[in-house]
C-alpha positions as CSV (number, residue, x, y, z in Angstrom):
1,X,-58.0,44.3,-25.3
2,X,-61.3,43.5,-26.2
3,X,-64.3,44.9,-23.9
4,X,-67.7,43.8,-23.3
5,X,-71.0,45.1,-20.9
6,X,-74.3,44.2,-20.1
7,X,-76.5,45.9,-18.2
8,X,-79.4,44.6,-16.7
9,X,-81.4,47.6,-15.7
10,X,-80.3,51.0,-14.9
11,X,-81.2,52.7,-11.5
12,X,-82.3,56.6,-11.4
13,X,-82.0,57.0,-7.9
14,X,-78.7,59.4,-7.9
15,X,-76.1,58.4,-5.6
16,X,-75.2,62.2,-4.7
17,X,-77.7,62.4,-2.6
18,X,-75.1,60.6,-0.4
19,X,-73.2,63.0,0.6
20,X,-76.1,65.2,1.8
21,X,-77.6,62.4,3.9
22,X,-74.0,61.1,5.3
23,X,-73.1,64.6,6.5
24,X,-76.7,64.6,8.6
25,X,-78.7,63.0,10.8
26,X,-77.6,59.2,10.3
27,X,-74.3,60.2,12.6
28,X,-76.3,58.3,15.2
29,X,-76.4,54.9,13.6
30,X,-72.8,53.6,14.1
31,X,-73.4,49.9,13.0
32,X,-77.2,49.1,12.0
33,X,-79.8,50.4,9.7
34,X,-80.4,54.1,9.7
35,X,-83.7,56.2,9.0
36,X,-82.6,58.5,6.1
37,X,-79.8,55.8,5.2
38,X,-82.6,53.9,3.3
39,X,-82.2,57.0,0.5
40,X,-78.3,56.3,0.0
41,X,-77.3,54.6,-2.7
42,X,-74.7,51.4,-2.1
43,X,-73.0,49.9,-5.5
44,X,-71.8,46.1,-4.4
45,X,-68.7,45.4,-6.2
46,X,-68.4,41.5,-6.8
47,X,-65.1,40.1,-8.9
48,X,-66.4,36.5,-10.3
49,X,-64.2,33.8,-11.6
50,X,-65.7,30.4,-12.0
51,X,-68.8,29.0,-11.3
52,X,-68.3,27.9,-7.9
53,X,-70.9,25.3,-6.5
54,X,-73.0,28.0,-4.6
55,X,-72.4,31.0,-6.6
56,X,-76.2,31.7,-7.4
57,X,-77.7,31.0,-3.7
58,X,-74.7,33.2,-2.3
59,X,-75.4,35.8,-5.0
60,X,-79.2,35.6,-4.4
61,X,-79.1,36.5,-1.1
62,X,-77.5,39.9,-2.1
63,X,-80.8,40.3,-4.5
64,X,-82.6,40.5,-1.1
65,X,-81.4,43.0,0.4
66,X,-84.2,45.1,2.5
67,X,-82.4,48.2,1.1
68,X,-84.3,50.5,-1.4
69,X,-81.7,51.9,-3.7
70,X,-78.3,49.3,-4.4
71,X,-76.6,48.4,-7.4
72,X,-74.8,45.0,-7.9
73,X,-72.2,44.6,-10.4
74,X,-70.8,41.5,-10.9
75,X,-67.0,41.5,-13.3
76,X,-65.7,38.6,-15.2
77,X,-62.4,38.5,-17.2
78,X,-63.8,36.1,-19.9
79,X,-66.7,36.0,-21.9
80,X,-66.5,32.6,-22.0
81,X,-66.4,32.2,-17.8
82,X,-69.3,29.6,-16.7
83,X,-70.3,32.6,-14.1
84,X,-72.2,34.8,-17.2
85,X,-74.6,32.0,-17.3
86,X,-75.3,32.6,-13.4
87,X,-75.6,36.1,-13.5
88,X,-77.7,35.9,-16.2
89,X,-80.1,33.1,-14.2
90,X,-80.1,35.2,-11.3
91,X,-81.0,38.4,-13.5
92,X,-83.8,36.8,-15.1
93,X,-84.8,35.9,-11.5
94,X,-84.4,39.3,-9.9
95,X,-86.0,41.6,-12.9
96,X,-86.4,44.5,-10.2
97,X,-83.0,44.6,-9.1
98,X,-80.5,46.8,-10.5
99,X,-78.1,43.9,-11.5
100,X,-75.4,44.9,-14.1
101,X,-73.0,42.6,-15.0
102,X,-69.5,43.6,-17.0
103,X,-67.4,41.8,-18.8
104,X,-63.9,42.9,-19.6
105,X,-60.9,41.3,-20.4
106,X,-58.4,44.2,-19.9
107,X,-55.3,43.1,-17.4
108,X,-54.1,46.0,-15.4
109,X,-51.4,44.6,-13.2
110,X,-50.6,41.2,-11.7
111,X,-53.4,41.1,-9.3
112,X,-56.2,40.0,-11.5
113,X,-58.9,40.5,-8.9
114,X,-58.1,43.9,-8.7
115,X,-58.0,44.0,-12.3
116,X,-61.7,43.0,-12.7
117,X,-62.5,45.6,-10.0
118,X,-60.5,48.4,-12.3
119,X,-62.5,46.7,-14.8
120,X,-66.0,46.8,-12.7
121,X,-65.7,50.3,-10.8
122,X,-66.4,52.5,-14.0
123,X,-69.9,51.2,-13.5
124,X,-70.4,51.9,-10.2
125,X,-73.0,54.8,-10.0
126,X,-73.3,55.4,-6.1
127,X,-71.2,57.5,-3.9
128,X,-70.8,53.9,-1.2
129,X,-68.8,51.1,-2.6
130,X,-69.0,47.9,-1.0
131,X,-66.4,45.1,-2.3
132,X,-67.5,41.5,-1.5
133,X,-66.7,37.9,-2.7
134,X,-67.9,36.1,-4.6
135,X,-68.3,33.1,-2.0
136,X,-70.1,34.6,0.5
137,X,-73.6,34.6,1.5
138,X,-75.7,37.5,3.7
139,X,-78.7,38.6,5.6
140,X,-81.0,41.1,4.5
141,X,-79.9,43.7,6.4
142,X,-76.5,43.2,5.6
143,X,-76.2,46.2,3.5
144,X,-77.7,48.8,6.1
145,X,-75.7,47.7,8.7
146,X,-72.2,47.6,6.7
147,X,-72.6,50.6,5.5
148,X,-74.0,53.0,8.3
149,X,-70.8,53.5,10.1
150,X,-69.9,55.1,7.2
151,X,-71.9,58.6,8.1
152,X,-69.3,59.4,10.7
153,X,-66.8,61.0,8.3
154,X,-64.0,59.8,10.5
155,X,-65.0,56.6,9.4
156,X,-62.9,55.0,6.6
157,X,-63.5,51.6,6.0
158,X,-65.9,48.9,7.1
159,X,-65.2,45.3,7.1
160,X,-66.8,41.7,8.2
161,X,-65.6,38.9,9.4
162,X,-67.0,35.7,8.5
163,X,-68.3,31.6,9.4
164,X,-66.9,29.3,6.9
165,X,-69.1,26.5,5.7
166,X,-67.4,23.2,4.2
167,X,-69.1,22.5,1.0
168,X,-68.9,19.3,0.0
169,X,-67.0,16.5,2.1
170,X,-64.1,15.3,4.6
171,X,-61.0,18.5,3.7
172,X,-64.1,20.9,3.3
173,X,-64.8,20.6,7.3
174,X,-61.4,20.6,7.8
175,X,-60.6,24.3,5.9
176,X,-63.9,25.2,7.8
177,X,-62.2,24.8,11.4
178,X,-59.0,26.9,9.9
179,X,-61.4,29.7,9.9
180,X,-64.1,28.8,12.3
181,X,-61.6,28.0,15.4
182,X,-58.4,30.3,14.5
183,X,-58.7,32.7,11.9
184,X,-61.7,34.2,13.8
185,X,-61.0,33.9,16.9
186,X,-57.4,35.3,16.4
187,X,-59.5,38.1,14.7
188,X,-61.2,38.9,17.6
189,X,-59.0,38.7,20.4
190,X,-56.4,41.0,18.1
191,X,-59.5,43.9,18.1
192,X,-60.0,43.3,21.4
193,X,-56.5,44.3,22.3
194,X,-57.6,47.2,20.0
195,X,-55.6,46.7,16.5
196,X,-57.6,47.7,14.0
197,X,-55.1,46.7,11.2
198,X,-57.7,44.6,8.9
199,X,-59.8,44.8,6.2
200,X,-61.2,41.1,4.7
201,X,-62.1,40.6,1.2
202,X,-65.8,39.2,2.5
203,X,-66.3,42.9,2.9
204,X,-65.0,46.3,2.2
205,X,-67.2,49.2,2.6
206,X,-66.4,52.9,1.6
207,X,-67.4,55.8,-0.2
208,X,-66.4,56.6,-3.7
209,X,-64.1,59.7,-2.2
210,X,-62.0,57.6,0.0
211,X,-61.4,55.5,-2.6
212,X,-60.4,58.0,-4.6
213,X,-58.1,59.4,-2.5
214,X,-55.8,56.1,-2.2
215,X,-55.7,56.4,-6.0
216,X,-58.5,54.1,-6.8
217,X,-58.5,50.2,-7.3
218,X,-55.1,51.0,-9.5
219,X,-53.4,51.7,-6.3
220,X,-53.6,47.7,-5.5
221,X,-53.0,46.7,-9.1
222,X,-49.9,44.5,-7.8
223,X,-50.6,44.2,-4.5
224,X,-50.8,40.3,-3.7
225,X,-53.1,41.4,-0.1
226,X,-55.4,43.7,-2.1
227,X,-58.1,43.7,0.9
228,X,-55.3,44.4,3.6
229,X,-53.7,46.9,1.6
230,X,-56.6,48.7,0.6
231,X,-58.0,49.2,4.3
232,X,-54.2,50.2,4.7
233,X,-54.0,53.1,2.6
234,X,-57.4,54.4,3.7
235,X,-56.1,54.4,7.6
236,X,-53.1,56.4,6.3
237,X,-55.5,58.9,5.4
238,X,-55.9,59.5,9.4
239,X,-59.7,57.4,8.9
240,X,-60.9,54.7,11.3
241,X,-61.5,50.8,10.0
242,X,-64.8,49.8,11.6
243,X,-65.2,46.0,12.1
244,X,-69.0,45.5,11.9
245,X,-70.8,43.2,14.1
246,X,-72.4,41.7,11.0
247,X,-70.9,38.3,10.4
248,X,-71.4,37.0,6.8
249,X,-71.5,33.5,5.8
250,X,-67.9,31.7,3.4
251,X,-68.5,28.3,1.4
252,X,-64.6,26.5,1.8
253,X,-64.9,24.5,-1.3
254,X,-61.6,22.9,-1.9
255,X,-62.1,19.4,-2.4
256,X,-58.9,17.6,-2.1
257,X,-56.1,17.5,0.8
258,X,-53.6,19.1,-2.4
259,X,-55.8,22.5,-3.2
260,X,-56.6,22.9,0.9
261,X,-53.5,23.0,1.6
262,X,-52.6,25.3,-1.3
263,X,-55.4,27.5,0.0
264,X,-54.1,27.8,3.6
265,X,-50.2,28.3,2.7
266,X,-51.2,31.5,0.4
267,X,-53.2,33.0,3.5
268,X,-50.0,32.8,5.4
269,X,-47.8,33.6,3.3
270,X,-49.4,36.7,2.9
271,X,-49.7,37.0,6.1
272,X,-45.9,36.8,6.6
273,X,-45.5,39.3,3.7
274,X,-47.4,42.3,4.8
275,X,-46.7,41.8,8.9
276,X,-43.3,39.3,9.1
277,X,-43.7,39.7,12.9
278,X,-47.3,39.5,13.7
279,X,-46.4,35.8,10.7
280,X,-43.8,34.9,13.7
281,X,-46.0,35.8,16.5
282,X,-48.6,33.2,15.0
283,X,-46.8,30.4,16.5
284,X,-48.3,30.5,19.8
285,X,-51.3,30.6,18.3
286,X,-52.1,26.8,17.6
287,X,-53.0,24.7,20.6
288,X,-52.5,21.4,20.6
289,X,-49.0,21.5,20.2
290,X,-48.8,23.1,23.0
291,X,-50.9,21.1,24.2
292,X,-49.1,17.9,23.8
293,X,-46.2,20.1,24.9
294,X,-47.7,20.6,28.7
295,X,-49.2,16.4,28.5
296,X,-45.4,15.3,27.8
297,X,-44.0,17.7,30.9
298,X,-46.7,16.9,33.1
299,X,-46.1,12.9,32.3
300,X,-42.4,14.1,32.9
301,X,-42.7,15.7,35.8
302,X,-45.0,12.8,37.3
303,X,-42.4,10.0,36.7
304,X,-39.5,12.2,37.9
305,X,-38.9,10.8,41.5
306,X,-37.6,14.5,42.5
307,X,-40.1,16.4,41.0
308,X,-41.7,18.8,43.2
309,X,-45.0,17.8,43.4
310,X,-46.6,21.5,43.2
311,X,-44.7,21.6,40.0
312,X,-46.9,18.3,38.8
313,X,-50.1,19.7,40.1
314,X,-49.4,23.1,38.4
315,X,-48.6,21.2,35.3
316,X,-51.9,18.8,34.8
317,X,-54.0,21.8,36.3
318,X,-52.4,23.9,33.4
319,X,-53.0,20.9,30.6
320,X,-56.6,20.7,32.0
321,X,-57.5,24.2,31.5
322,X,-55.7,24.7,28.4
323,X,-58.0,21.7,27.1
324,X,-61.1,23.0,28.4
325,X,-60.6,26.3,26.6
326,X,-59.5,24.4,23.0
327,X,-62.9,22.2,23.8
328,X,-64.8,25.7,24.8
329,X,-64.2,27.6,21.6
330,X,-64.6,24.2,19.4
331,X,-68.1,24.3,20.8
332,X,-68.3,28.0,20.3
333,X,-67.2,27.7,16.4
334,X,-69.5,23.7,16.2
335,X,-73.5,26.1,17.3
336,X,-74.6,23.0,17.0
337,X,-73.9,19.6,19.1
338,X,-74.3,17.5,16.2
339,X,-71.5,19.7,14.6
340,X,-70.1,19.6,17.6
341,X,-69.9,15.6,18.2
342,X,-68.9,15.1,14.3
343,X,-66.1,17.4,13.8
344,X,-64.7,17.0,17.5
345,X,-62.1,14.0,15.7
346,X,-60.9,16.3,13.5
347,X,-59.5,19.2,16.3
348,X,-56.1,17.6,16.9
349,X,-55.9,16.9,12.9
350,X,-56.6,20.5,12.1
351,X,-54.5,22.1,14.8
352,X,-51.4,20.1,13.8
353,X,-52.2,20.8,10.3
354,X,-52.2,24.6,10.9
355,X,-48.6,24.8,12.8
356,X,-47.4,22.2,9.6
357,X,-48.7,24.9,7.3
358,X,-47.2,28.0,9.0
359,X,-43.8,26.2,9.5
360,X,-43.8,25.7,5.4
361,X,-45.4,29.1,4.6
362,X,-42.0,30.9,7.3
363,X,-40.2,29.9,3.3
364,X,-40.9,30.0,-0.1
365,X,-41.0,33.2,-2.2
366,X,-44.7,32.8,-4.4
367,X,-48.3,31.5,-3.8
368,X,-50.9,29.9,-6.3
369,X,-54.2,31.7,-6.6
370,X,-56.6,31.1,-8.9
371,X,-54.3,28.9,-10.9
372,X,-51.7,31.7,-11.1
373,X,-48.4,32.0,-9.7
374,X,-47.8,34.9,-8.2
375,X,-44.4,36.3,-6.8
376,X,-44.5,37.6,-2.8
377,X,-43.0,40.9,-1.8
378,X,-42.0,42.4,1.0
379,X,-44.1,44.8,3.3
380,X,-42.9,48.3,1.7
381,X,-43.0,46.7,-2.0
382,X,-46.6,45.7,-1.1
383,X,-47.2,49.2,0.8
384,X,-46.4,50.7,-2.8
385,X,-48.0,48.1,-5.1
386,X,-44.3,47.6,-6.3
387,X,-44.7,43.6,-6.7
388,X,-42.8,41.4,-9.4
389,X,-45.3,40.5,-12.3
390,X,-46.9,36.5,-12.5
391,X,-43.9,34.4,-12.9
């Protein structure tokens, strides 16, 4: 296959001066900038496809990071892919920054993300990886404070949740809630209960060695849950995952009802592929279903002559407080009461939505991403990157 680099500037600062300096006095600094950790090299691996409407202002804001030695290299699979003219913008923007961008059209499984990142980690020149996408946007302490955690060695993996933004109109907001008001949350309470089976392609921080010890990138070469997967096989090393407190900004982009819904059906059917039970457990996950559920058997209940009427009261009281809580974590998600005011119609659409979607995703044997079709497999075929190719 034909191959193809750029680089933009190379960095001097060696990223073996990692090891030193993660083995010492930064053990400390669980989850936020470190003293020493300013010397430690970070290389930001970021897979492109597409110029997506806020690729450069996501991209920028990974430019300014307050971190003195980080390399970003952003992959394509094309040299004709609209994101080269991006990168090239944002390089001619960011002279000082060590941007290096790699284009390679090379195909090394069915998973063409991972591909790019086979593609992309040759360049890598520091001993901490951090994988991100392309979509999201970050503070400028982001890298510091992913990456820290990392100097306790029993430390394996860091990863981010993330706030979606709708980019762009009416089934924009509504993918934003999917993430916002369930995803999330579901996220959280999970790790509260202590499961620390994650890893989210908005982040994935490591060093080079653990990385290297699952086999490299070519370990996920088929895997259709790359990010899962790849936090997987680091945890069966015996190392921690680390959910950071650093929460990292997602554009949903997806303009029409059609690609949404597209979009929200792969999530769970991956979901369903690499955890079939926690897939089935989802179901009491989406409220107003329920919801409706405890209206209609209050309503019942009430009308029934020989209803007991504790069992009524218990009923509405129930209904009430489940609908304060689905009102409570809508405002959480809205921050704002405009938000809050605006998107407050569109609850009992997206809720309904979400148990439509998972009741489609519980069948059907492939999912569509990035315009490819791509064949699911089941948890131990995905444990050992055995997956069929694109179909």
């Amino acid at each position: 296959m034909p191959f193809f680099t750029a680089r933009h500037k190379s960095n001097h600062h060696g990223g073996r001066a990692v090891n030193r300096a993660l083995s010492g006095s930064l053990m400390g600094s669980p989850d936020g900038p470190g003293g020493p950790f300013a010397q430690v090299g970070v290389s930001v691996l970021k897979p492109l496809c597409g110029a997506e409407p806020r690729l450069y202002e996501n991209l920028r804001t990974f430019c300014e990071q307050r971190h003195q030695h980080f390399q970003l290299v952003l992959g394509v699979s094309s040299p004709h892919d609209p994101a080269i003219a991006v990168v090239r913008r944002l390089q001619a923007a960011y002279p000082k920054c060590d941007i290096e961008l790699a284009i390679d059209t090379r195909v090394h499984g069915s998973n063409l993300k991972v591909s790019n990142l086979i593609n992309m980690a040759a360049r890598a020149r520091h001993d901490v990886i951090v994988i991100a996408d392309s979509d999201i946007a970050v503070d400028s302490d982001y890298l510091d404070s992913v990456a820290a955690p990392l100097a306790d060695p029993s430390v394996g993996v860091v990863t981010c949740l993330y706030v979606a933004r709708g980019v762009g109109g009416f089934w924009p907001r509504v993918g934003a809630l999917f993430i916002n008001e369930w995803f999330a949350p579901s996220v959280r309470v999970a790790h509260a209960m202590g499961s620390r089976r994650f890893g989210f392609g908005a982040t994935l921080a490591l060093r080079r060695a653990t990385l290297e010890r699952i086999g490299g990138f070519e370990a996920l070469k088929n895997c259709l849950a790359d990010d899962y997967w790849l936090a997987e096989h680091v945890r069966e090393l015996g190392l921690q995952t680390v959910l950071s407190r650093v929460m990292v900004a997602t554009d949903v982009i997806e303009p029409t009802f059609a690609a949404l819904w597209q979009r929200e059906t792969r999530w769970l059917r991956t979901i369903r592929s690499v955890n079939p039970p926690g897939f089935v457990s989802l179901l009491i996950t989406f409220p107003t279903p329920w919801l409706l559920t405890s209206a209609g058997l209050t309503v019942s209940l009430a009308t029934c002559a020989h209803a007991p009427f504790a069992a009524v009261i218990a009923s509405a009281s129930a209904t009430a407080v489940c609908v304060g809580a689905r009102l409570l974590l809508h405002l959480r998600a809205s921050r704002r009461a405009r938000t809050f005011w605006r998107d407050l119609p569109l609850v009992p659409l997206r809720d309904t939505l979400l148990a439509l979607q998972w009741l489609v995703s519980a069948f059907g044997s492939h999912v569509v991403w990035r315009g490819e079709r791509m064949q699911l497999g089941t948890p131990s075929a995905e444990r050992s990157g055995r997956l069929d190719s694109l179909t």
